[in-house]
N, C-alpha and C positions, 0 to 999 in steps of 0.2 A: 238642443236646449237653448232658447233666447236668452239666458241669462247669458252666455258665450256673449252676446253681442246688448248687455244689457246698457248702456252708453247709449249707441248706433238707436235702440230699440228710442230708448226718452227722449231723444232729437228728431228721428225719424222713422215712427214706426212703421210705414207705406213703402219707402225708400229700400230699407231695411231690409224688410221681408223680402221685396219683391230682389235683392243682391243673392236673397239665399235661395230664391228660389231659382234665378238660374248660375248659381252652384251646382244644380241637379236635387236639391234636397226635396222630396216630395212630404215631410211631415215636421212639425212643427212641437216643440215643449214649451207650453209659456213658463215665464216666471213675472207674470206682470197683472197678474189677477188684485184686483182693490177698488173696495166699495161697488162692489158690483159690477167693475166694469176690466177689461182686458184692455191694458196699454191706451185708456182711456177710449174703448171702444166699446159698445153694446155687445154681449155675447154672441147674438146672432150677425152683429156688424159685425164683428171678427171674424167667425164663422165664414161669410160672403166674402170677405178682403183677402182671406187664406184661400176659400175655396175658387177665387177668382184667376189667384197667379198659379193654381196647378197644386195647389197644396192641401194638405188637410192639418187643422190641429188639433193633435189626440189625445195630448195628457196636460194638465196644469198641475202647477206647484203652486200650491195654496197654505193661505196661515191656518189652516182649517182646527178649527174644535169640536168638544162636543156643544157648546152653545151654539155654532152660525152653521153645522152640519147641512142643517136642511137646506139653510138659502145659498150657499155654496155647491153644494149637488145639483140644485136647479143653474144656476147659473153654468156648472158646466156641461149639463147635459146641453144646455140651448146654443152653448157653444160646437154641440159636435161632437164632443171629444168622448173617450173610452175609460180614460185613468186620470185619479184624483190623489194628487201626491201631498204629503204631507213635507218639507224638508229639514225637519228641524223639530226639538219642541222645547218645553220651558226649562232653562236652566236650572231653577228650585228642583226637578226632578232626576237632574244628573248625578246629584250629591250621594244617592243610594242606590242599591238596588232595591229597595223598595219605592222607590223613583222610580224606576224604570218598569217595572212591576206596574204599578200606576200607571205608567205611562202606553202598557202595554194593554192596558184593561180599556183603556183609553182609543186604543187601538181599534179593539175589538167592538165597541160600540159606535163607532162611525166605519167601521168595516163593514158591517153586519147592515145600515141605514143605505150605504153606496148600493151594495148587490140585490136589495130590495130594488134600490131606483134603476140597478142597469148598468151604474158602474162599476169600476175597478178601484180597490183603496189600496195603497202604497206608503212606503216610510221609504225613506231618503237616508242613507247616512252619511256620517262624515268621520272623522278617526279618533274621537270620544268615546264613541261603544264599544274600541277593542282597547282601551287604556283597561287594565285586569285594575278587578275593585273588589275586595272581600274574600278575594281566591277564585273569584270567579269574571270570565267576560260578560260586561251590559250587551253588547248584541245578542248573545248567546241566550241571555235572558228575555230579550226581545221578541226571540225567535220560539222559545219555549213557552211564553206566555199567550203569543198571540193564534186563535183559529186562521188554520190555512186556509178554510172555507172564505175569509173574510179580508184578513191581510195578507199584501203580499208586499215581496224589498223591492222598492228600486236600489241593486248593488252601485255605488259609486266607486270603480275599478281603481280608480285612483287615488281614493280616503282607504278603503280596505289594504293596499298597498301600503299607503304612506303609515298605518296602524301596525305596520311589520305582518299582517297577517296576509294569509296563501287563499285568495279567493276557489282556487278547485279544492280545496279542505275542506270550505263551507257548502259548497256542491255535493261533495262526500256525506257530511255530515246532515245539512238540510235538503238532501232534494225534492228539486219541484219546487222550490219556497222563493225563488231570484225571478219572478217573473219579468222585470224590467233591469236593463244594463242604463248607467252612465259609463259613456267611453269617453275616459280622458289619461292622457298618458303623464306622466314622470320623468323629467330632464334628468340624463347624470350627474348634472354636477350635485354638491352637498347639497342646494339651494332647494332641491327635490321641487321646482316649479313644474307648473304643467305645460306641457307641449304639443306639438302638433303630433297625432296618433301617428304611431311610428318610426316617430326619432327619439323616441324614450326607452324605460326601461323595461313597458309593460308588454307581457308576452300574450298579444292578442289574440294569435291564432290560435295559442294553445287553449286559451278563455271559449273560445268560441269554438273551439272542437269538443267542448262538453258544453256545449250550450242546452241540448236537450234535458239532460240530466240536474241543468241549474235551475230549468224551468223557464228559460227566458223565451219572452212571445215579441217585446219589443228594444230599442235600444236608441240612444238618443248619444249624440255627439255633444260634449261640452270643454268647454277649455276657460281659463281664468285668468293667464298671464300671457303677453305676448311677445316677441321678439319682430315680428311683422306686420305689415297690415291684419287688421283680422279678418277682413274677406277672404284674402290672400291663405290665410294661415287655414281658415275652415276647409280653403278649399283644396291644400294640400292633403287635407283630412281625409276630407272626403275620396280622394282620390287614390290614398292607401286602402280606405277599407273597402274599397269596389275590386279590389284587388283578390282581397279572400273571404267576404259574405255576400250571401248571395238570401 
């Protein structure tokens, strides 16, 4: 996930890539989609500059709505890519579950406009939808409201964590519905920052010995804090999970 190296990206996005790509990383999550263009580059220019150093890129993280639906779908299909994430959406509708509700209805009509075009529609979380609201969890809400035919989570292993809640719960209880992992780990100390996958708290292997049952098809490497270089850092990452996914 290039937001990891979102700095690195706005200074140099050629430079950039082409460090992660020999890291060994053969795919790519943007977070740099705007007015049309990826990291200031033409969809299909990006497309050729990934597909050039050995990479592909599969999923963007977009401000997407239902207004700019259509021209966001085009723009990533000509990018390449597979999956259209959403990361985030409007605070006015956190306030309720009738918010969220909304926000799932919401979901579901740009869920529903991707698989017509070819893509994959995703929601992003962060540790907001497991704060209990009404007696009840907003993801959970999320998760009840929206066709599986249409949406599907990007889980963020390290906001479901950080929300006190047990990502193989949500496995149990929603399967099939995790089609995309962020893997980002959890420091010890109080500070709960994110770390290099491995030296934290999060129990990967066990995450990913129900990975069939989560549903997950793909998985992207993200981190937000560093204590080292971040080349360095991704690439200690990278070099844990080669260890036990395959």
């Amino acid at each position: 996930q290039l937001y990891t190296l979102h700095q690195q990206m706005k200074n140099d996005a050629v430079g950039t890539l082409q460090k992660v790509a020999n890291v060994g990383f053969d795919t790519v999550e943007t977070a740099g989609y705007h007015e049309k263009n990826f990291y200031g580059f033409t969809p299909k220019e990006f497309k050729k500059l990934v597909n050039d150093m050995g990479m592909i890129a599969q999923s963007s993280h977009a401000r997407v709505n239902p207004v700019n639906i259509e021209e966001t779908i085009e723009d990533t299909l000509n990018a390449g890519m597979d999956y259209l994430v959403l990361p985030s959406f409007d605070r006015e509708k956190r306030g309720s579950l009738d918010g969220f509700r909304a926000a799932a209805d919401d979901f579901n009509v740009m869920g529903e406009k991707c698989k017509k075009a070819g893509l994959s529609f995703a929601y992003h979380n962060h540790s907001f939808e497991f704060e209990e609201m009404e007696g009840k969890i907003p993801y959970d809400i999320l998760l009840e409201n929206t066709d599986p035919g249409f949406v599907s989570m990007q889980l963020d292993l390290y906001w479901i964590v950080y929300g006190r809640k047990n990502p193989l719960d949500y496995f149990n209880k929603f399967p099939g519905r995790f089609g995309l992992f962020h893997v980002k780990d959890m420091s010890h100390d109080m500070n709960r920052e994110s770390t290099e996958i491995g030296k934290g708290i999060i129990d990967f292997k066990a995450i990913f010995a129900e990975k069939e049952k989560a549903g997950m098809k793909e998985f992207y490497l993200e981190q937000e804090s560093f204590q080292m270089d971040p080349f360095d850092s991704i690439a200690v990452s990278y070099g844990y999970l080669k260890t036990f996914v395959r």
